[in-house]
N, C-alpha and C positions, 0 to 999 in steps of 0.2 A: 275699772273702778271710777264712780262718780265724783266726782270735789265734795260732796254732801257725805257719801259712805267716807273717804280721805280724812273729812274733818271731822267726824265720830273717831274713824279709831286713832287718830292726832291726839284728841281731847281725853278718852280713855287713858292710851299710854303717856299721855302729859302727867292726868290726876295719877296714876300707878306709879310714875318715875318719882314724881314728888314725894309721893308716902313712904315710897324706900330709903330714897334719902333721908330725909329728917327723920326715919329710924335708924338709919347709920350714923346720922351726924349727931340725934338728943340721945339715944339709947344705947348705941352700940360701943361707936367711939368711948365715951363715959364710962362704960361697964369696962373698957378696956384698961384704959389710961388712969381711972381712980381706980379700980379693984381687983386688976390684972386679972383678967378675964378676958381672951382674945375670942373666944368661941363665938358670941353674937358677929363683931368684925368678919368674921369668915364666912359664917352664914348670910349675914345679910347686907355685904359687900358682894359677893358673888350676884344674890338675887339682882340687888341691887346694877349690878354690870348686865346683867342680863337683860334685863326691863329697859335700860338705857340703848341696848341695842337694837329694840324693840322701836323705842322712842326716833330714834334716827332714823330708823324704816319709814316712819310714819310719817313722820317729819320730809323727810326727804321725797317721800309719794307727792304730799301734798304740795308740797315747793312746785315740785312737776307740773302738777296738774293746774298749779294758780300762775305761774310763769313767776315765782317769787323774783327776786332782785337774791345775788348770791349768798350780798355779805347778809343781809335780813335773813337769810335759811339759817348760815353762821351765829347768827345772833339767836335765835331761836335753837339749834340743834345746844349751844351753849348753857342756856337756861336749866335744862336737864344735868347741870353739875354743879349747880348753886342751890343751897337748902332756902324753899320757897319759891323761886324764881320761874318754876315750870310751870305754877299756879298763874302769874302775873299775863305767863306767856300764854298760855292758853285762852287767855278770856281776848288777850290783844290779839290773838289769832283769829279766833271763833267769831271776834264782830269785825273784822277786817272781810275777812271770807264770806260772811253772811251779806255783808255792804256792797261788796264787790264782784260776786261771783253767784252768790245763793239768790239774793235780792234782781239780777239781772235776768238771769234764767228764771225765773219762777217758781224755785222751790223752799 
């Protein structure tokens, strides 16, 4: 896998991680905690853990492939548990790797 393919599906499961979350964090949690209604929590907690496993795959390829620094993979694999945060990461990723590795090579 190329750092170019790595940093697509980074960026994809970064935006997917996000979305989950901040439907578990505005919609689900809420629906739970004000109207006792666990059912959204179950569902889109699960998804939600699932996508994040996904996220750390990705994350983790691309560390590989960029020769990250460890606690920065840390810091990035993190962001995927903070509503918003994956967003932030993602963009600080995407020009980091484009700067440093895309912009080098050629592509």
């Amino acid at each position: 896998m190329t750092v170019a393919t790595a940093l697509k599906a980074f960026r994809i499961s970064a935006w997917v991680t996000g979305v989950g979350l901040l439907l578990l964090t505005f919609y689900a949690m809420p629906a739970k905690y004000t109207f006792g209604d666990p059912r959204p929590v179950a569902l889109i907690g699960m998804v939600h853990g699932f996508l994040y496993m996904i996220y750390i795959v990705c994350t983790l390829i691309l560390a590989e492939r960029c020769r990250w620094n460890p606690v920065f993979a840390v810091v990035i694999l993190a962001a995927g548990t903070v509503p918003v945060a994956s967003f932030f990461a993602e963009r600080h990723v995407t020009r980091k790797v484009q700067t440093e590795h895309l912009a080098a090579a050629g592509t």
